[in-house]
N, CA, C and O of each residue as an XYZ file, in Angstrom:
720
protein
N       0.815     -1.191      0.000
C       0.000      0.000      0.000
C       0.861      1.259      0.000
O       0.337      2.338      0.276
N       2.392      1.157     -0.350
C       3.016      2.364     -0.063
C       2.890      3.252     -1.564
O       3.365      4.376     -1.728
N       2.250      2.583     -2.442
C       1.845      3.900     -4.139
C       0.922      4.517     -3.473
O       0.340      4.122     -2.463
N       0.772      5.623     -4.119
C       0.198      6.652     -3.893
C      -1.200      5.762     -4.970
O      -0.914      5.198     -6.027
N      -2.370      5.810     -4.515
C      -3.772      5.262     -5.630
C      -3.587      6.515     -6.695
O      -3.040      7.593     -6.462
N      -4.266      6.021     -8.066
C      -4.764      6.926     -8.573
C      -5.926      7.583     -9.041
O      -6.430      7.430    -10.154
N      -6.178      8.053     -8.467
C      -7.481      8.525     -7.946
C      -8.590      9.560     -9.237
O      -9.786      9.839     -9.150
N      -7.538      9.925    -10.393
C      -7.706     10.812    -11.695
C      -9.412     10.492    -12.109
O     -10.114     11.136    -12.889
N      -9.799      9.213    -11.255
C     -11.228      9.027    -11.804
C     -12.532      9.767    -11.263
O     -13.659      9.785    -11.756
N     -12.054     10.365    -10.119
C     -13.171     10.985     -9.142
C     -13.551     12.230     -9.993
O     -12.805     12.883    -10.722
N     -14.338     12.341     -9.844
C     -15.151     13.891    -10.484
C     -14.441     15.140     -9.664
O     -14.398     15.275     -8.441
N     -13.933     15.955    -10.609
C     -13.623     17.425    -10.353
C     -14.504     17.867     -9.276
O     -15.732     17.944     -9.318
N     -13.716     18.150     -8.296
C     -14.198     18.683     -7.122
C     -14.653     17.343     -5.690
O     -15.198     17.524     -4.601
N     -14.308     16.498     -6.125
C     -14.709     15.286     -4.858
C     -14.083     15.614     -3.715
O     -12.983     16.162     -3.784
N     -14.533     15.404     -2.775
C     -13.305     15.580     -1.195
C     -13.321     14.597     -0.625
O     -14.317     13.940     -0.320
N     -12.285     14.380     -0.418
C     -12.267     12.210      0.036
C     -11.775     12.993      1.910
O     -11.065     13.896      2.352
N     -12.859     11.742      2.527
C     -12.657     11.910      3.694
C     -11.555     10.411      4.794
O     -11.407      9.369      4.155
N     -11.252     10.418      5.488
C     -10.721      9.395      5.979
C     -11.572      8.974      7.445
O     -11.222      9.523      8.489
N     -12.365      8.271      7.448
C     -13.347      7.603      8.989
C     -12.467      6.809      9.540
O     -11.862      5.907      8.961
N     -12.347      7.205     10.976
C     -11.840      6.182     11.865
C     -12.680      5.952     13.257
O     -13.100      6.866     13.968
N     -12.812      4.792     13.459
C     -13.155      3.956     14.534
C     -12.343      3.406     15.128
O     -11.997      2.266     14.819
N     -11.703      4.220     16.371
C     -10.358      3.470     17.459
C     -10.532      2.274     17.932
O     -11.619      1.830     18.301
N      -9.715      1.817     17.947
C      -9.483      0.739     18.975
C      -8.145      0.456     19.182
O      -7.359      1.185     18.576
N      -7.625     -0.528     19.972
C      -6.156     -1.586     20.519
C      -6.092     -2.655     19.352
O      -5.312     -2.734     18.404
N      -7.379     -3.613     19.799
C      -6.920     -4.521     18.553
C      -7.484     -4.659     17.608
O      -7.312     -5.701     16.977
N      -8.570     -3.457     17.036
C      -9.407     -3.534     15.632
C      -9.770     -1.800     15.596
O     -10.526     -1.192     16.353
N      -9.132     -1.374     14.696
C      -8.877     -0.205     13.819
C      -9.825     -0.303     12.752
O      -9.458     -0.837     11.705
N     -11.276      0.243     12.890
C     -11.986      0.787     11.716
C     -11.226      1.509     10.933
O     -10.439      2.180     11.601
N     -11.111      1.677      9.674
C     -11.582      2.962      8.280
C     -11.845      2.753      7.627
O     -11.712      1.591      7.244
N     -12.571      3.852      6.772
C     -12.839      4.194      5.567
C     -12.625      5.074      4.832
O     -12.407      6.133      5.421
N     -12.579      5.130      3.553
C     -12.209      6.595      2.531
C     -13.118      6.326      1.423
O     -13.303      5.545      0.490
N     -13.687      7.570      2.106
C     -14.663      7.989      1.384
C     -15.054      9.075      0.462
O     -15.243     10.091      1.130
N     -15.270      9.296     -0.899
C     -15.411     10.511     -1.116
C     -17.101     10.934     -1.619
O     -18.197     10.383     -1.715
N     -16.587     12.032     -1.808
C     -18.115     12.960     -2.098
C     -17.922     13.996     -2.915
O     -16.935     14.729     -2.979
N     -19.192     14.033     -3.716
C     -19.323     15.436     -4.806
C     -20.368     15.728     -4.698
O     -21.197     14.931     -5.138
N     -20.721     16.646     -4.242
C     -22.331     17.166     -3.692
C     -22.700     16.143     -3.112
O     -21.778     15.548     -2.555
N     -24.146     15.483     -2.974
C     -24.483     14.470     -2.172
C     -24.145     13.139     -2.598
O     -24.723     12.148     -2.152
N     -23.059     13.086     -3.603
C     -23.059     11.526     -4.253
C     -21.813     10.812     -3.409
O     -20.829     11.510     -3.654
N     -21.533     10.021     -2.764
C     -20.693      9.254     -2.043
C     -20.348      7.960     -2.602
O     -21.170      7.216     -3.137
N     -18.970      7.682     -2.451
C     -18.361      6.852     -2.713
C     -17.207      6.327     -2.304
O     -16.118      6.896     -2.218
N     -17.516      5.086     -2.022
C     -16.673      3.576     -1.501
C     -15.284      3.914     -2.156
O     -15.252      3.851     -3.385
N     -13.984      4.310     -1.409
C     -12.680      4.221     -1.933
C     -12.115      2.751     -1.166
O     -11.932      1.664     -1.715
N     -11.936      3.066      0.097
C     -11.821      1.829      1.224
C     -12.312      1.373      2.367
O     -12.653      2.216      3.197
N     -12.453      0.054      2.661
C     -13.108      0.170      3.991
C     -12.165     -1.358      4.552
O     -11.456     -2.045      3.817
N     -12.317     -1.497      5.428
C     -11.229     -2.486      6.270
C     -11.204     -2.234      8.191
O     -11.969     -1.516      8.835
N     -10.275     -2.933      8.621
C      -9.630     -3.011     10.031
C      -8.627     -3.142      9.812
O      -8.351     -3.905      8.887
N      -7.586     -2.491     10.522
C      -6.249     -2.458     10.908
C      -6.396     -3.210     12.294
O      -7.184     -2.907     13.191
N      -5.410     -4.331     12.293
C      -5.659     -5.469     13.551
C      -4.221     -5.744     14.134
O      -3.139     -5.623     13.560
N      -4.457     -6.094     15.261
C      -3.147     -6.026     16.413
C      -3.557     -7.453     17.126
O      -4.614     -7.995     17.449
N      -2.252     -7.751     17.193
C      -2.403     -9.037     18.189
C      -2.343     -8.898     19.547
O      -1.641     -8.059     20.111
N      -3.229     -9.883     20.229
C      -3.605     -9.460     21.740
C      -2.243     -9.720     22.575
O      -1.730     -9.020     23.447
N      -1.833    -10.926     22.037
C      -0.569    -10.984     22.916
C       0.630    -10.020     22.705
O       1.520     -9.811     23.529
N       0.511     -9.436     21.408
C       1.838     -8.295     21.351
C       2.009     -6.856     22.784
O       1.218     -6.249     23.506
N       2.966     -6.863     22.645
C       3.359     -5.735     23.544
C       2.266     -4.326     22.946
O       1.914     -4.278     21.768
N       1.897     -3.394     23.850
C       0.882     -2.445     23.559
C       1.803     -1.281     22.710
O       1.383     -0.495     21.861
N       3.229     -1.435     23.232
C       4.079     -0.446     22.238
C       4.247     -0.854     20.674
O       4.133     -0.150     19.671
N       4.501     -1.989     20.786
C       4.367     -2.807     18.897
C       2.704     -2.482     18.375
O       2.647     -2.018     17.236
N       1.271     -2.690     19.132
C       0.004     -2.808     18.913
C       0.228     -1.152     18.105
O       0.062     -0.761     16.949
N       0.592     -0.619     19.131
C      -0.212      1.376     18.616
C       0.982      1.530     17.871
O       0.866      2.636     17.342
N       2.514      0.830     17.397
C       2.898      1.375     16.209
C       2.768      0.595     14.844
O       3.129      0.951     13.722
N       2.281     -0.326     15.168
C       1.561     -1.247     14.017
C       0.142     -0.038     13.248
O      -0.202      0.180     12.086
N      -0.310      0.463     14.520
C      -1.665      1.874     14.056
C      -1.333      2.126     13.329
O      -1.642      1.860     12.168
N      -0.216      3.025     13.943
C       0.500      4.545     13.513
C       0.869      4.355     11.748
O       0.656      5.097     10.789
N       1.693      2.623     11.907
C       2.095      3.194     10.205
C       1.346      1.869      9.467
O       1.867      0.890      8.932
N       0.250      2.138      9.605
C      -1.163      1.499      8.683
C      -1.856      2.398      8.616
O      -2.643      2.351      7.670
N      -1.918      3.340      9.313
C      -2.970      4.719      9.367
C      -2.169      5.820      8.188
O      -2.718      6.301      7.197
N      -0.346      6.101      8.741
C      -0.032      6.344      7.732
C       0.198      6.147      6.272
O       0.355      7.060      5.461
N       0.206      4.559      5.952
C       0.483      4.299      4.521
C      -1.189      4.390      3.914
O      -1.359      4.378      2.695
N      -2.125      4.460      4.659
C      -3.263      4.710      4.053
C      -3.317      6.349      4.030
O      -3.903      6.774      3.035
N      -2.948      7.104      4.701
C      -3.009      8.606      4.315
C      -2.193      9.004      3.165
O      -2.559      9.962      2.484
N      -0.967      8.268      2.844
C      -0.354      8.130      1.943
C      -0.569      8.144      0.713
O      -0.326      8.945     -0.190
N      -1.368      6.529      0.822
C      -2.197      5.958     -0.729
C      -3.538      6.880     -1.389
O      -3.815      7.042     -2.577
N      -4.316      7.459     -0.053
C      -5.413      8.119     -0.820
C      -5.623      9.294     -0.606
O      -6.698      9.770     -0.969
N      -4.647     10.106      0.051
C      -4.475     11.562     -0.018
C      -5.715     12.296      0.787
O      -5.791     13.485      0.474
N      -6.593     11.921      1.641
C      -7.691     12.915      2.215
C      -7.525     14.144      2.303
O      -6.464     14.700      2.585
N      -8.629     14.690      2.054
C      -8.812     15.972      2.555
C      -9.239     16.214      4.226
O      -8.897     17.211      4.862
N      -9.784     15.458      4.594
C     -10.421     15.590      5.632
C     -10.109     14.124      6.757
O      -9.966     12.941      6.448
N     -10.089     14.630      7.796
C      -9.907     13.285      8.573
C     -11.383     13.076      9.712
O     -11.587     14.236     10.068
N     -12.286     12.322     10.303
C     -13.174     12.182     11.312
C     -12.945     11.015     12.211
O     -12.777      9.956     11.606
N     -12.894     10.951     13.615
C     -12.659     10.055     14.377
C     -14.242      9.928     15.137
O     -15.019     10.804     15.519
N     -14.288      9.040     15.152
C     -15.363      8.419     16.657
C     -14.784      9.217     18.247
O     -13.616      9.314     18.625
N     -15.736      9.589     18.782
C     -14.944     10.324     20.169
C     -15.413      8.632     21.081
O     -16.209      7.734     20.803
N     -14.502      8.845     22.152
C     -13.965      7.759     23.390
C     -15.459      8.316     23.697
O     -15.788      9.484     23.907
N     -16.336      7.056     23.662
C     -17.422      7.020     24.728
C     -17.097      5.626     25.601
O     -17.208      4.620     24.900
N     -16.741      5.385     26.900
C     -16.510      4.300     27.813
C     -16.568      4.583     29.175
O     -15.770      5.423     29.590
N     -17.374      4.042     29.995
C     -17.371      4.168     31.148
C     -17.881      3.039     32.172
O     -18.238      3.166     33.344
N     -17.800      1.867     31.342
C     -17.690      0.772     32.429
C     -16.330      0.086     32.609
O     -16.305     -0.561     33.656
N     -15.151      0.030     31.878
C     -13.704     -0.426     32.212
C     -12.632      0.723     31.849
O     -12.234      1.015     30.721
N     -12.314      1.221     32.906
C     -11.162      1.723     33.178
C     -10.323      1.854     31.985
O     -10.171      2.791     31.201
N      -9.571      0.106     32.075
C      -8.429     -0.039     31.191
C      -8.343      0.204     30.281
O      -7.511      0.882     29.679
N      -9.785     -0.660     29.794
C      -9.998     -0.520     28.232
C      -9.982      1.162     27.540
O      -9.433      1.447     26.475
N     -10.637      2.029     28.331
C     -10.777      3.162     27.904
C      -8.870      3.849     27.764
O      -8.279      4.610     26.998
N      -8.601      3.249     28.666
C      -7.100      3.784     28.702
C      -6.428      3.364     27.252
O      -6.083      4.206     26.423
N      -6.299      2.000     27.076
C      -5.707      1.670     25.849
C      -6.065      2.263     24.697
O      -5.254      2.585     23.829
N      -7.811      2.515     24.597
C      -8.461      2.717     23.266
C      -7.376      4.462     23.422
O      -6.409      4.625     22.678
N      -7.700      5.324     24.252
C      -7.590      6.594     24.476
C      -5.651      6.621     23.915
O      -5.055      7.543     23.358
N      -5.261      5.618     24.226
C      -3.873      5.595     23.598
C      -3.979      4.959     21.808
O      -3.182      5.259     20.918
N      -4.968      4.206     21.691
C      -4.435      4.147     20.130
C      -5.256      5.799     19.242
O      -4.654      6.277     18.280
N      -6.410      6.368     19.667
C      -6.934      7.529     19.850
C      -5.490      8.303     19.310
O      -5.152      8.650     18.178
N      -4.906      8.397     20.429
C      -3.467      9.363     20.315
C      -2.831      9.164     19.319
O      -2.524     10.148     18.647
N      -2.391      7.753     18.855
C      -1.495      7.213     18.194
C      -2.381      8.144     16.429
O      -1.992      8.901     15.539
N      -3.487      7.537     16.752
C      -4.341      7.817     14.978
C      -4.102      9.305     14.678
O      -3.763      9.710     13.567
N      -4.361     10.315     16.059
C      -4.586     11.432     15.350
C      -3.473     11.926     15.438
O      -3.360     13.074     15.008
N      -2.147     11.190     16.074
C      -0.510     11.678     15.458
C      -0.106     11.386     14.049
O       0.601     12.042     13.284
N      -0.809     10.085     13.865
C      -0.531      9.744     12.061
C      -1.356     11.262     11.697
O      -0.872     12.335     11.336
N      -2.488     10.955     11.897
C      -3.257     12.174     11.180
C      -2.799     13.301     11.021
O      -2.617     13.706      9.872
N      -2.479     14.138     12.175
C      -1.595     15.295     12.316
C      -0.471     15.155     11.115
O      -0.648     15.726     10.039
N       0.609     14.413     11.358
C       1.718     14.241     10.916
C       1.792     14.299      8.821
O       2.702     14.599      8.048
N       0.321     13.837      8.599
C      -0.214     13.095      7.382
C      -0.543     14.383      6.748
O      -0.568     14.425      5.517
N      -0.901     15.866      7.718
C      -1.076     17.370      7.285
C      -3.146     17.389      7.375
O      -3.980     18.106      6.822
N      -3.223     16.592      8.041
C      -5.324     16.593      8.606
C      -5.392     16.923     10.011
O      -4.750     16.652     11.026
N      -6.249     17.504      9.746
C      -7.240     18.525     10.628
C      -7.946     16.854     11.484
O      -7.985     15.762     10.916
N      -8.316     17.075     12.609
C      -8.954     15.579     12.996
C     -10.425     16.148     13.765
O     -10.392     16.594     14.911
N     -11.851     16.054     12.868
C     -12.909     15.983     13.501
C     -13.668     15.556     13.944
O     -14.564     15.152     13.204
N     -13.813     15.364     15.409
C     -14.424     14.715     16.010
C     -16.031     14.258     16.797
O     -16.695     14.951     17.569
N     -16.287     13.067     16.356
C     -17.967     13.047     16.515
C     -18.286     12.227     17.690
O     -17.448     11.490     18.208
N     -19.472     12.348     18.107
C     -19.941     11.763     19.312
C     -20.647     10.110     18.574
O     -21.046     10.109     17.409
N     -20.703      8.786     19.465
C     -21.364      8.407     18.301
C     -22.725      8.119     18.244
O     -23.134      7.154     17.598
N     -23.852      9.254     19.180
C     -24.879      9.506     19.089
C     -25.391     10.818     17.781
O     -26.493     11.130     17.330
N     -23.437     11.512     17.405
C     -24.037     12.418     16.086
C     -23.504     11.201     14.893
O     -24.407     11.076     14.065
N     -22.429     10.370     14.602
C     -22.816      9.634     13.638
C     -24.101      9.040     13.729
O     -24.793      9.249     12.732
N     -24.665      8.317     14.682
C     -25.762      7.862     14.046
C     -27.044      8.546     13.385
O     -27.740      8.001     12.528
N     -27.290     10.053     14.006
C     -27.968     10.849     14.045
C     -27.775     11.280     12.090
O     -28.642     11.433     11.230
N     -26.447     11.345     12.022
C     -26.269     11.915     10.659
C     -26.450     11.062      9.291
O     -26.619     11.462      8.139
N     -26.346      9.603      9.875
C     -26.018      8.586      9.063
C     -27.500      8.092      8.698
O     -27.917      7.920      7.552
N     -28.232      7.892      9.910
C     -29.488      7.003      9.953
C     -30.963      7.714      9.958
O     -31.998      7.296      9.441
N     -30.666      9.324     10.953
C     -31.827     10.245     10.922
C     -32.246      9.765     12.900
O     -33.224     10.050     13.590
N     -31.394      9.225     13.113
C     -32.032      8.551     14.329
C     -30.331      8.426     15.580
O     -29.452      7.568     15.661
N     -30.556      9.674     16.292
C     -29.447      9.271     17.329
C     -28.961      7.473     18.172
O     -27.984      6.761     18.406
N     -30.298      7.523     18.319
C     -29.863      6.104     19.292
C     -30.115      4.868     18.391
O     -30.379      3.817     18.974
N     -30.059      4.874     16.883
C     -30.029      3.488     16.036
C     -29.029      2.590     16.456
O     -27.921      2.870     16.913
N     -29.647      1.224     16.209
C     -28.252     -0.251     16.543
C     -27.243     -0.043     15.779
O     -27.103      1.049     15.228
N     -26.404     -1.011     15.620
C     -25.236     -1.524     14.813
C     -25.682     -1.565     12.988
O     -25.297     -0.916     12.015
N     -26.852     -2.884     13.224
C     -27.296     -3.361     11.666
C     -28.082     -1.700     11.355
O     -27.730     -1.407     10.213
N     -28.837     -0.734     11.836
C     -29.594      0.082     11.109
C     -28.291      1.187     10.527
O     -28.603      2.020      9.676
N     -27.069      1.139     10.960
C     -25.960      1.910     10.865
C     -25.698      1.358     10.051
O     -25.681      2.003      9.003
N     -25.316     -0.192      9.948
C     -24.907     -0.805      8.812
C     -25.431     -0.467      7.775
O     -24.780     -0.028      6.827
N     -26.637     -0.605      7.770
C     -27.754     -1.041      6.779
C     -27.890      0.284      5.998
O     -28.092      0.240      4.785
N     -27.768      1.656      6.757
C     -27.744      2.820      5.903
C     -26.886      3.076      5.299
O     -27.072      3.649      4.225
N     -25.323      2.692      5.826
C     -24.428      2.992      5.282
C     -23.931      2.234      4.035
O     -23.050      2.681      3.300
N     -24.597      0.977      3.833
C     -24.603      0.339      2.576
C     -25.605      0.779      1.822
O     -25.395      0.440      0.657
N     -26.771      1.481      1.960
C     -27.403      2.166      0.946
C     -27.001      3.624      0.835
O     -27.715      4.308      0.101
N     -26.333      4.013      1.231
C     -25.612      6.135      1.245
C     -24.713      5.407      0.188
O     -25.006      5.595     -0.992
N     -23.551      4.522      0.512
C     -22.576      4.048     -0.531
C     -23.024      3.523     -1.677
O     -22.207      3.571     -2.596
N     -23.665      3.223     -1.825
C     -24.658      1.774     -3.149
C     -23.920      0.816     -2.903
O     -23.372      0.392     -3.920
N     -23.669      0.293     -2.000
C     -22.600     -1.125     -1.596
C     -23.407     -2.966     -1.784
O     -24.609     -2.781     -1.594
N     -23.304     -3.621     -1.903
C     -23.722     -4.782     -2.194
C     -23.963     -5.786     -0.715
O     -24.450     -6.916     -0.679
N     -23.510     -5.059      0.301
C     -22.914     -5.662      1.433
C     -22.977     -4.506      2.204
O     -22.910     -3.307      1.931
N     -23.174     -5.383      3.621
C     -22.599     -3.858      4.928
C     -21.234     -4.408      5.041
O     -21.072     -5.624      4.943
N     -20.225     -3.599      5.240
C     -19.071     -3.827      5.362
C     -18.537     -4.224      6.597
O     -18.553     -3.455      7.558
N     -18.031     -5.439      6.663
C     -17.660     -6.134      7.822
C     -16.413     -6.002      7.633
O     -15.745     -5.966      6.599
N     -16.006     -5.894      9.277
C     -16.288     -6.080     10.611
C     -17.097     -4.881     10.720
O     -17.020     -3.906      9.972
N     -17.868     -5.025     11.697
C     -18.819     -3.744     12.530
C     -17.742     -2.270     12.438
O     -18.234     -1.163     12.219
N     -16.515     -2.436     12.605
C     -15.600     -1.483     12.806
C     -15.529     -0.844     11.927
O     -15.494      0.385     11.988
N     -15.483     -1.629     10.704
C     -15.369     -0.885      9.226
C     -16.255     -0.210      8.557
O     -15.957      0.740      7.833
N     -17.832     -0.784      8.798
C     -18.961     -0.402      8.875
C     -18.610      1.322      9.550
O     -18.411      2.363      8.923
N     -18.640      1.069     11.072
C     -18.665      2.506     12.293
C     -17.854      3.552     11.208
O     -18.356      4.473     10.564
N     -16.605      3.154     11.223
C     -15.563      3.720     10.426
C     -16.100      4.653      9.425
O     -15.937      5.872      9.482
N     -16.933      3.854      8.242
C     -17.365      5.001      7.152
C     -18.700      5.443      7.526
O     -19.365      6.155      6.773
N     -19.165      5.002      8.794
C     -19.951      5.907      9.398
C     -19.933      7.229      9.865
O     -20.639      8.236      9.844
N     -18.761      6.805     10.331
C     -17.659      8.599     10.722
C     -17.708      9.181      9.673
O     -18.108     10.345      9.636
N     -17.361      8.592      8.688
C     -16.506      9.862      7.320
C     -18.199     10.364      6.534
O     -18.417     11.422      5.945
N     -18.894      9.565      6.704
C     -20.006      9.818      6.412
C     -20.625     11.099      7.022
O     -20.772     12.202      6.494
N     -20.918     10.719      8.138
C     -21.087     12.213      9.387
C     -20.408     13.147      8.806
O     -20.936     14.227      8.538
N     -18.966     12.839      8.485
C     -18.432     14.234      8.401
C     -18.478     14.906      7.186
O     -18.351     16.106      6.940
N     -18.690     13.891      6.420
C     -18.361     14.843      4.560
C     -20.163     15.543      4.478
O     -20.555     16.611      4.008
N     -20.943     14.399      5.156
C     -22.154     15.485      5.455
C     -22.454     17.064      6.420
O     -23.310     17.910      6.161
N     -21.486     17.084      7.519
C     -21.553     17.756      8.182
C     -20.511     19.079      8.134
O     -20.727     20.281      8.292
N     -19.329     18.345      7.855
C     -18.342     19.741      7.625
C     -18.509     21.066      6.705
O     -17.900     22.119      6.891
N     -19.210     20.878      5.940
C     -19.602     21.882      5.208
C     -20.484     22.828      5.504
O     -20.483     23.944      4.985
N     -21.312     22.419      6.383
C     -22.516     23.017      6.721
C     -21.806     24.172      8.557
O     -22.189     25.237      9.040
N     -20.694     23.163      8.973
C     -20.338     23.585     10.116
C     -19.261     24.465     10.069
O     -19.022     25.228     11.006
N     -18.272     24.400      8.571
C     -17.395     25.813      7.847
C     -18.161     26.733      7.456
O     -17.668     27.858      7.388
N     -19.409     26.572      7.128
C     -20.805     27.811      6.789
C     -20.652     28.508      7.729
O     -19.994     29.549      7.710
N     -21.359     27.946      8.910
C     -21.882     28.597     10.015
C     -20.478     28.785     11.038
O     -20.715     29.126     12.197
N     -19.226     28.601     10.691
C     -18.314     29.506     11.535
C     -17.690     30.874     10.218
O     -17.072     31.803     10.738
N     -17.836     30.929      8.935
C     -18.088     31.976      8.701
C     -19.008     32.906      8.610
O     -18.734     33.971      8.059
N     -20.080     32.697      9.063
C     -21.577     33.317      9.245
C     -21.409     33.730     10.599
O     -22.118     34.728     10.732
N     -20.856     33.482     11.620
C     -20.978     33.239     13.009
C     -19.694     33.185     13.803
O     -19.468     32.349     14.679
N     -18.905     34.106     13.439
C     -17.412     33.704     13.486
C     -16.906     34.622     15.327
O     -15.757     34.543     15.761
């Protein structure tokens, strides 16, 4: 994955977004782009870590899978899932460290990193804050024209994010120059 894609096919003016869904050992994304309301499937996947590896090998295994994909498809835009956890401690600790790790690739990659709650992806994705897993799925394979919901759940969440955002950022650069 270290070529750069070539991307010459997207319609003049597309803005490809990059969705991420944190985790330790399963890394949602997607890249997604958009031209007015038309969206489209670039990638979708998990970046995966082994449980028994050391947590320093896990989050730099992230770091440069997050980077060779910022690499290959050039985003304009980056969106993360925000840390919602509050029944294990740990877990929140680790996720909150690969968190760090993504939006240092990101940073580093020259993206802005915006961040959603994931009561506003669902809200943006589905029309419905508190929708399940499959109704997230299930929209996000009809917003894409996809044949399939994209498995794992992560990868799915993932272009759920970028979804939220290529819908939302525009409307939210409006209203901080309207409102500045």
């Amino acid at each position: 994955m270290s070529d750069v894609l070539d991307l010459s096919h997207l319609p003049i003016g597309s803005r490809i977004a990059l969705g991420i869904d944190p985790g330790t050992a399963i890394v949602g994304y997607a890249v997604v782009a958009a031209r007015g309301s038309e969206l489209m499937m670039l990638a979708c996947d998990v970046i995966t870590t082994p449980a028994k590896m050391a947590l320093a090998q896990r989050l730099q295994i992230i770091y440069e899978r997050l980077s060779e994909i910022i690499a290959t498809y050039k985003p304009h835009d980056a969106a993360m899932e925000e840390l919602f956890f509050a029944k294990n401690a740990r877990t929140a600790m680790t996720v909150g460290q690969a968190r760090g790790v993504a939006m240092l690739a990101l940073a580093n990659g020259g993206l802005a990193v915006a961040e959603y709650t994931p009561k506003q992806v669902k809200q943006a994705v589905t029309g419905y804050g508190a929708a399940n897993k499959d109704q997230v799925g299930e929209m996000v394979r009809i917003l894409l024209k996809l044949p399939a919901v994209p498995r794992p759940d992560d990868a799915a969440d993932a272009a759920a994010v970028a979804i939220c955002h290529l819908n939302t950022a525009p409307y939210m650069k409006s209203l901080a120059l309207q409102y500045p």
